[in-house]
C-alpha positions as CSV (number, residue, x, y, z in Angstrom):
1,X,-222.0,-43.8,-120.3
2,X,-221.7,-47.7,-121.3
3,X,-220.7,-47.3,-125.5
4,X,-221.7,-50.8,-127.2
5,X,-220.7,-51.4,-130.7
6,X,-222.1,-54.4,-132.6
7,X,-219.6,-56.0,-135.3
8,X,-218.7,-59.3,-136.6
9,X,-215.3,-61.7,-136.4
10,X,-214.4,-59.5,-132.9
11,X,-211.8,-61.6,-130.7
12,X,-211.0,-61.2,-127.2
13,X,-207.8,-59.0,-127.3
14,X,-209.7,-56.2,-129.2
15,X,-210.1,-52.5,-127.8
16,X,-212.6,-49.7,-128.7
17,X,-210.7,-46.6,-129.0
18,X,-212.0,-43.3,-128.8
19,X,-210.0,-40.1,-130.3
20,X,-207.0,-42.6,-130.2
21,X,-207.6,-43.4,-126.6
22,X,-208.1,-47.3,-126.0
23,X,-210.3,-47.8,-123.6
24,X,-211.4,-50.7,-121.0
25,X,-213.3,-52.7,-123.3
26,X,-215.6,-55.9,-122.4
27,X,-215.4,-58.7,-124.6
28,X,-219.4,-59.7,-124.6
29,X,-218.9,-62.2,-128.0
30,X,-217.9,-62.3,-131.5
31,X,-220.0,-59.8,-132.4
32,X,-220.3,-57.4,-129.4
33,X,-218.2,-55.1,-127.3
34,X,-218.3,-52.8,-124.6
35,X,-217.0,-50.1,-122.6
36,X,-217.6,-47.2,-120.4
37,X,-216.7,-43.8,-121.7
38,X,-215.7,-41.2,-119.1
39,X,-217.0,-37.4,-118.6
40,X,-214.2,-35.9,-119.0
41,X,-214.3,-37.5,-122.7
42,X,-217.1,-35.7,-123.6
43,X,-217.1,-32.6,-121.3
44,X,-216.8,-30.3,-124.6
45,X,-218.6,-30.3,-127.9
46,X,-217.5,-31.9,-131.0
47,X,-216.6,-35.0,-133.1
48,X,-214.8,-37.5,-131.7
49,X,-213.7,-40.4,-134.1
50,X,-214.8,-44.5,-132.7
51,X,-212.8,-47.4,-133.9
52,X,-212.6,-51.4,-132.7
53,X,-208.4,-52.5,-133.3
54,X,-206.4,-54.8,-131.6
55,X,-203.3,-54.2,-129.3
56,X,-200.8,-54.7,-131.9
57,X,-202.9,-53.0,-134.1
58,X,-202.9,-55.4,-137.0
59,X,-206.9,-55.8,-136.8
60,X,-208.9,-52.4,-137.2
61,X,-211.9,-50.9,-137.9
62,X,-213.6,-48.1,-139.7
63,X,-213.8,-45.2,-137.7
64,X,-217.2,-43.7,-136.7
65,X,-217.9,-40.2,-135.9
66,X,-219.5,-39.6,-132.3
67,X,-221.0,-36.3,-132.0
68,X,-220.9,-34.3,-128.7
69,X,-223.4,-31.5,-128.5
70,X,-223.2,-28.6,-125.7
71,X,-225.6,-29.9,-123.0
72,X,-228.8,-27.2,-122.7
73,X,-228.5,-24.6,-120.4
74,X,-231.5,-22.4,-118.0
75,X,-232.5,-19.7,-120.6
76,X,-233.1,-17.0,-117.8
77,X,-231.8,-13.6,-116.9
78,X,-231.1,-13.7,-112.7
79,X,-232.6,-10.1,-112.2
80,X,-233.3,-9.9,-108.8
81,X,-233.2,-11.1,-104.8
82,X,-235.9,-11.3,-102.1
83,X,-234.1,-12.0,-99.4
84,X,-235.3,-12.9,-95.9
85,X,-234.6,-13.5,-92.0
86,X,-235.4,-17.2,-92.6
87,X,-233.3,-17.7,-95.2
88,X,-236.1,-18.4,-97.8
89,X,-234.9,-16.4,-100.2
90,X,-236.7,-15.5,-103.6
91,X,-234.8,-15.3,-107.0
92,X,-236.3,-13.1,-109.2
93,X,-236.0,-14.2,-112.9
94,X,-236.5,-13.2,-116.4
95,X,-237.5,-15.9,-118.8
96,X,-235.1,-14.7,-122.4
97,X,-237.8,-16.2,-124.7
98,X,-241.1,-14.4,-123.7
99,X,-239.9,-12.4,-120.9
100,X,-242.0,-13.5,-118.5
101,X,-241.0,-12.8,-114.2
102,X,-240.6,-15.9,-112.4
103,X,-240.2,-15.8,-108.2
104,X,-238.1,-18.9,-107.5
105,X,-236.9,-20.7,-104.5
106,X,-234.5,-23.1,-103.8
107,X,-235.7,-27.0,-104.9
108,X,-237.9,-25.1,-108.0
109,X,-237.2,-27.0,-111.4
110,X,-237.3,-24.5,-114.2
111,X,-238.7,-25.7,-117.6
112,X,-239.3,-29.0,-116.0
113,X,-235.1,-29.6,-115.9
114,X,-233.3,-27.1,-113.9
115,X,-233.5,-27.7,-110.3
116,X,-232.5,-24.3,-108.6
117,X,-230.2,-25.4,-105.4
118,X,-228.4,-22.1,-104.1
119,X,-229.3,-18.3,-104.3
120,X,-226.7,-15.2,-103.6
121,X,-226.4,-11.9,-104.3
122,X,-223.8,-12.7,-107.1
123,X,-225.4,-15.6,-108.5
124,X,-227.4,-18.9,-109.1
125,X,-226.9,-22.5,-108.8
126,X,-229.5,-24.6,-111.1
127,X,-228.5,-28.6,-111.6
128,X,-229.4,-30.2,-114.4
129,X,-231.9,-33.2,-113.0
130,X,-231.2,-35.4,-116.3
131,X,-227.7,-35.0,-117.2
132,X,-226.5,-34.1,-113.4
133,X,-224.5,-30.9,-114.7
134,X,-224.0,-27.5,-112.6
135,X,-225.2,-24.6,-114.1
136,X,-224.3,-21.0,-112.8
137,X,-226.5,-18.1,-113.8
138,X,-224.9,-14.8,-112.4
139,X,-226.3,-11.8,-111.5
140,X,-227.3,-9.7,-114.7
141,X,-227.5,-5.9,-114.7
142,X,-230.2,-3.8,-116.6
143,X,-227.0,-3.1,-119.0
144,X,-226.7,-7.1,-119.4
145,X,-230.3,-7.5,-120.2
146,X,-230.9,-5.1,-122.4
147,X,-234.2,-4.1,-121.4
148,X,-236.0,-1.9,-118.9
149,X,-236.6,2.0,-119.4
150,X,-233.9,3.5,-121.9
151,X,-232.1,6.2,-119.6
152,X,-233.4,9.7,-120.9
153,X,-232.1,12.9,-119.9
154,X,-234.9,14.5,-117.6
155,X,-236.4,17.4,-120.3
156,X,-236.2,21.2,-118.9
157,X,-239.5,22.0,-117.6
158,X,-240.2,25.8,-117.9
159,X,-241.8,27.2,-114.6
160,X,-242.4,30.3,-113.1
161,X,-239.9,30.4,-111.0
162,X,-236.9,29.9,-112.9
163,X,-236.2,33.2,-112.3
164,X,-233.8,33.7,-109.8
């Protein structure tokens, strides 16, 4: 993403450095810079610290905190597959809020964000159609999911013909 940061008195030798990492920055004028900040800077949450200095570092900045949250993810359980000969397979999904079933197929968006692209056995592929980020949802298991029938032992029935 383009980072702009307004000042006053800037001059063109100036960097914006981010988590001590000078970065390509565009001289616009005195009171404006520029420069593009790369995903692998913010791939994973938290603060990372924003200052303007110059190359020899005599002419600084304050810093500024830049807060990185954990992009959103699908909040579905992948419960189950319909699969068929034309390769128009179903996902079978479990909405972790109200637990509601959802069939699926590939090109779906979920919650209005998550487009679903690919459907195995093992998992799910959703993309994230603002932020463009993969999302894998794998396979969950009754176990996983908490939910379902409890697994009761089958009670004795007495009959008449328990006698051997």
């Amino acid at each position: 993403f383009k980072l702009e940061v307004s000042g006053d008195k800037f001059e063109p030798g100036v960097r914006i450095v981010v988590d001590g990492r000078e970065l390509q920055t565009r001289f616009t004028n005195a009171q404006q810079l520029s420069a593009t900040v790369s995903a692998s800077m913010i791939t994973n949450p938290g603060v990372r610290q924003v200052m303007v200095k110059s190359s020899n570092g005599i002419l600084y900045s304050n810093s500024l905190s830049l807060n990185i949250s954990a992009p959103p993810t699908p909040n579905y359980s992948y419960v189950g597959i319909i699969g068929k000969p034309s390769y128009t397979d179903t996902a079978i999904l479990q909405d972790k809020t109200n637990r509601e079933i959802l069939n699926v197929q590939r090109g779906d968006v979920l919650g209005g964000r998550f487009r679903l692209t690919s459907i195995s056995e093992k998992e799910l592929v959703f993309v994230d159609t603002n932020l463009k980020i993969k999302h894998t949802l794998p396979f969950s298991t009754d176990r996983d999911r908490a939910i379902g029938p409890q697994t009761r032992p089958t009670p004795r029935v007495d009959s008449e013909d328990d006698e051997p």
